[in-house]
Steps between C-alpha positions, in 0.01 A plus 500: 500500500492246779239273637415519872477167663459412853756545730284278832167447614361599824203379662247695646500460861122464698487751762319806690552845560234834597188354721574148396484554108654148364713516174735355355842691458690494161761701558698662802454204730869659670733663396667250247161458285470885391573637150604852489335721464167251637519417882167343491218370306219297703160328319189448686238288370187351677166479518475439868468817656646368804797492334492913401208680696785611761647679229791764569409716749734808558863478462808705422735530219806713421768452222315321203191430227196276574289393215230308568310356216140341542418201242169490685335610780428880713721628687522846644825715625537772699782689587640764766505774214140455479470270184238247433513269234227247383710240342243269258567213269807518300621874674835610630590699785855674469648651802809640574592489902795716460532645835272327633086417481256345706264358330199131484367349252192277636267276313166636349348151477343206722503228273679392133829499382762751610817477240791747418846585609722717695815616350788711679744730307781598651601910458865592449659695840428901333116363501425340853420827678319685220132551537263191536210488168285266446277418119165311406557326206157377333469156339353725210812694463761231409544417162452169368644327203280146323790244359372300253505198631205618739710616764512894663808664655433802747711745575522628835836695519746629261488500133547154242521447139310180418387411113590869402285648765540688756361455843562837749371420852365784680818463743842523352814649571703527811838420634406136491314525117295165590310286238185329684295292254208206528504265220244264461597268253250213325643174498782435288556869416809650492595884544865664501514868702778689489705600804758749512865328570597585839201450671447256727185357475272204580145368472278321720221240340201495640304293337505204213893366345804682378814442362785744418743457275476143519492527884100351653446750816295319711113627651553792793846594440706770440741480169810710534669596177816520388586870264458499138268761306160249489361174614257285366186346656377183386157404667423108596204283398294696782601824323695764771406828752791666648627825600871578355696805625816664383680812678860727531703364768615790763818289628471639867521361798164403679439526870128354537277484850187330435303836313811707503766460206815731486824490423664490876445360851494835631254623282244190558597604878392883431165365294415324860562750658267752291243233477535462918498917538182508236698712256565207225264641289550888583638730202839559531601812711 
């Protein structure tokens, strides 16, 4: 039994991607800052709609997993495989790129506050060209667990033991096996999770104080921790919201153009290609 602590912080860095969407990046600022099997994970927050009503309008992807999780807000996606998604308060949208997808996801609001987070999965090599799929996850359908200290932990992916209970999120499984949870915590609370040893994993807070293992993580970073089989989170006097995610590390080689992540130069050169020739999100002859 071993205690995870942190290994480094990272802070979020302010900046803009789609139509002028500003966020703050947590992870994946280059190369150097991923985490295998996670390339990416961005948080948008703001109730300035100047500062989201660009939204993402239609892109590409081939090779990997986008999750994008909505803390509040309305968003809507659509995709080339004709999904559309209403993504509400506290909902998840899971989709696989695989071969490739082209898909948006615009703002379904004027006004108020827009909050959530996009996280990419990398997919090991025998996955990037397999079909693209895409889920709705509804707020509704994630399970929840009340600490008693007041606090709630929710669990978005995977599966986690936590006071003798166990919390199955609708998503689970896969080459990667991630763990995606949001703990609030009320101030001074404390709450251990376990984490299968081996994983790499990390958490980003989001709101209020933290310390691990003895370690204070400061406001709006990203916490990367070192392996062990659990790690305990001890909220501050403002109590603690923050999103902490676990996962199998593939050990490939990545090859990464902006939406494009594969394992070789000459396959990010063939994704261009495809996406230049309109066939990036063809099935597979």
């Amino acid at each position: 039994m071993k205690e995870r602590s942190v290994l480094h912080t990272i802070r979020a860095l302010e900046t803009s991607d789609g139509a002028g969407v500003r966020l703050k990046r947590a992870l994946g600022h280059n190369p150097s800052v991923r985490l295998d099997p996670f390339l990416m994970l961005d948080a948008f927050s703001s109730d300035n709609p100047d500062d989201y009503i660009g939204g993402f309008p239609a892109h590409p992807h081939r090779g990997f997993e986008t999750v994008t999780y909505l803390v509040e807000g309305h968003m809507k996606h659509r995709d080339h495989l004709g999904n559309e998604g209403d993504l509400k308060q506290g909902g998840v949208q899971w989709m696989t790129a695989g071969r490739g997808i082209i898909h948006e996801e615009m703002p379904q609001q004027q006004d108020g506050l827009l909050r959530g987070f996009q996280l990419w999965i990398n997919l090991p090599g025998r996955e990037k060209m397999k079909p693209a799929g895409y889920r709705d996850v509804a707020d509704t359908e994630m399970p929840r667990l009340d600490l008693p200290g007041g606090g709630q932990v929710k669990a978005i992916a995977g599966q986690v033991v936590l006071d003798g209970e166990t919390l199955t999120a609708p998503v689970k499984g896969g080459a990667t096996d991630p763990l995606y949870l949001d703990v609030k915590l009320r101030p001074g609370e404390s709450l251990t999770v376990p984490i299968k040893a081996g994983y790499n994993a990390f958490l980003y807070l989001f709101e209020g104080g933290l310390s691990v293992a003895g370690e204070t993580v400061p406001a709006e970073h990203t916490a990367v921790l070192d392996d062990g089989d659990r790690v305990t989170l001890a909220a501050g006097d403002q109590g603690a919201r923050l999103v902490l995610l676990a996962g199998k590390p593939l050990g490939e080689p990545i090859a990464q153009y902006g939406p494009f992540v594969m394992n070789t130069q000459e396959e990010i050169e063939q994704a261009l290609r495809d996406y230049r020739a309109g066939t990036l999100a063809e099935p597979a002859a």
